[in-house]
C-alpha positions in Angstrom: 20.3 -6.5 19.1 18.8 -4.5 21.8 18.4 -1.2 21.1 21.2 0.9 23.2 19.1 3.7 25.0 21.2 4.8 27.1 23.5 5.6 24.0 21.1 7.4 21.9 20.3 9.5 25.3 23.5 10.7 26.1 24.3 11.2 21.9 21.2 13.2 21.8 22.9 15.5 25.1 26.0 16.0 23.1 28.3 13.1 24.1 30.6 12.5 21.4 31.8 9.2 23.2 28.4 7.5 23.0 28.0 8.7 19.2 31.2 7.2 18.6 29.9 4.1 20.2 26.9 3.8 18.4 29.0 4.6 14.8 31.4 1.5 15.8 27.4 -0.6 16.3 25.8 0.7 13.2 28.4 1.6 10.5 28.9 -1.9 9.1 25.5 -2.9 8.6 24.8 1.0 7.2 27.6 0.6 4.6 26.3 -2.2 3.1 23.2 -1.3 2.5 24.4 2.5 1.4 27.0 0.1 -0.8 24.2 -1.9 -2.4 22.6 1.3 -3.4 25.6 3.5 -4.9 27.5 0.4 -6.1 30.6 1.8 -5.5 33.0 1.7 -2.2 34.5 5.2 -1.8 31.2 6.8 -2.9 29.8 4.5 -0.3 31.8 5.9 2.3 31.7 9.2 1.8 27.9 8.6 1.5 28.2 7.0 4.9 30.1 10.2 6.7 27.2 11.9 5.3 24.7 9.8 7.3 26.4 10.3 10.6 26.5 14.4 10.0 23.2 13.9 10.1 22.4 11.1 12.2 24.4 13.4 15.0 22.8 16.8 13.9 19.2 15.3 14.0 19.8 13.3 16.8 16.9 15.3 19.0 14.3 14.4 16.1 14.6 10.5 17.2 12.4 9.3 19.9 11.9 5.7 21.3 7.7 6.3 20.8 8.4 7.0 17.4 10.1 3.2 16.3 13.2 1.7 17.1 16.5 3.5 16.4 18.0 1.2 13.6 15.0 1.9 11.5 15.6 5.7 12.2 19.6 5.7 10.6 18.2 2.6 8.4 15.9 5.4 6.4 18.8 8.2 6.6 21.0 5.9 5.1 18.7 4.5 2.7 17.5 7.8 1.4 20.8 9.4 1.4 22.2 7.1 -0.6 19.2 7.2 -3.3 19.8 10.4 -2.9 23.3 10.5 -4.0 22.5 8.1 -7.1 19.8 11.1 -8.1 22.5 13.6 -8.4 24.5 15.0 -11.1 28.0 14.4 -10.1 27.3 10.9 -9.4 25.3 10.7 -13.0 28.0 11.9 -14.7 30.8 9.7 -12.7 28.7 6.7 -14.5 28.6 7.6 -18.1 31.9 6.4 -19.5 32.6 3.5 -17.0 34.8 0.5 -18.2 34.2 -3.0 -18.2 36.3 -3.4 -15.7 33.8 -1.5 -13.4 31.4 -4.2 -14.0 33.6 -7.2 -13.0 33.7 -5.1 -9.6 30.2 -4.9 -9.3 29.4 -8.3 -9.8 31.3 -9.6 -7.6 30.6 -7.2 -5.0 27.0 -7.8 -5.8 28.2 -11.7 -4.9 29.7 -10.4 -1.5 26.5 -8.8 -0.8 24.5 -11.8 -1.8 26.6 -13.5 0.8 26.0 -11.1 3.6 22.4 -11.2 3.1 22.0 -15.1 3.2 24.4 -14.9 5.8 21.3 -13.3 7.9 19.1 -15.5 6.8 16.5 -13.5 4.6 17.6 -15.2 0.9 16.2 -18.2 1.7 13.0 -16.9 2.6 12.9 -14.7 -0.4 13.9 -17.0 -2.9 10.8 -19.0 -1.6 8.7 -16.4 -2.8 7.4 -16.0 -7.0 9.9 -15.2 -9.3 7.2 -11.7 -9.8 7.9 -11.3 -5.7 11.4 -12.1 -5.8 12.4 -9.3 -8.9 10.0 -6.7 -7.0 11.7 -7.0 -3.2 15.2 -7.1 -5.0 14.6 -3.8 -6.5 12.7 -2.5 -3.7 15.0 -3.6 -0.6 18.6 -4.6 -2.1 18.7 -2.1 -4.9 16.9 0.9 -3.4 14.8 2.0 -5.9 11.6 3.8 -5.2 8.9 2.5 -5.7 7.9 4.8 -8.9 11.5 3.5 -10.1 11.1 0.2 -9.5 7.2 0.5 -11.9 8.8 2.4 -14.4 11.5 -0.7 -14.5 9.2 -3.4 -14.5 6.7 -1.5 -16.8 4.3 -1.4 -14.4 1.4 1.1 -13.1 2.9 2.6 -9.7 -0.5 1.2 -8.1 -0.1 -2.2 -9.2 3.4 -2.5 -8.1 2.4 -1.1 -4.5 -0.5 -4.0 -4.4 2.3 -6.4 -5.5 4.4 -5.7 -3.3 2.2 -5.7 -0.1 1.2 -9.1 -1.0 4.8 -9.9 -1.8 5.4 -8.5 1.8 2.1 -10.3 3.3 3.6 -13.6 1.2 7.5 -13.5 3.1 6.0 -12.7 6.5 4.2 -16.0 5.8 7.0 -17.8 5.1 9.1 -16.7 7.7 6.7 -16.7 10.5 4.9 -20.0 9.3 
């Protein structure tokens, strides 16, 4: 997609036509990766109001120099949503879920497994080692940090970074080779 300019110009001078443009873009591809961190689809949303507030009140902060716009509200989303799953309120929503809460997420978690092979990027992951494939999952489908993600894989924090950059080095391979 080529990155609308002239949109993110006139947003950042106030007009609330060209932010609505630019919502009607970006807020599919937003919600599911805020959904695949928060696992759940009105928290997702409300999570995804959140990142527009402040996609729109920060809107001077972006510049074109700096990196491309969808990896600007790509990292507000993504760290709003971690955010969220780091609270209290959305701690104690999850203590006494049902099974039934479960079935949802599983087969949600199937609907976002289709979406992402749908781009093409499964295929190139699940060429990767099964060590790669667990660390990138956790990483860049489930959002956790990366001091998370060691603790989780009972890992030192330096290892997993190392890992990971070679998991990285390993998928660019694969997709550029």
């Amino acid at each position: 997609m080529e990155q609308p300019n002239e949109l993110i110009i006139a947003m950042q001078g106030g007009d609330e036509k060209a932010f609505s443009k630019l919502y009607t873009m970006y807020s599919e591809a937003l919600h599911g990766i805020i959904y695949s961190i928060v696992l759940d689809e009105g928290v997702a949303e409300e999570v995804l109001q959140d990142v527009f507030i402040k996609i729109w009140d920060n809107s001077k902060s972006y510049s074109v120099e700096k990196g491309r716009f969808f990896t600007w509200i790509l990292n507000i989303a993504r760290n709003t949503a971690i955010d969220q799953t780091r609270s209290k309120a959305f701690k104690n929503s999850r203590k006494n879920l049902s099974t039934s809460n479960f079935v949802d997420i599983l087969s949600s978690h199937e609907n976002l497994n289709r979406k992402t092979n749908s781009i093409g990027i499964k295929k190139f992951v699940e060429k990767l080692k099964p060590a790669c494939i667990q660390i990138i999952d956790l990483l860049y489908f489930k959002g956790f940090t990366q001091a998370d993600a060691a603790k989780d894989l009972q890992l030192p924090l330096g290892t997993l970074k190392t890992r990971n950059r070679n998991c990285l080095r390993d998928l660019r391979t694969i997709v550029l080779g």
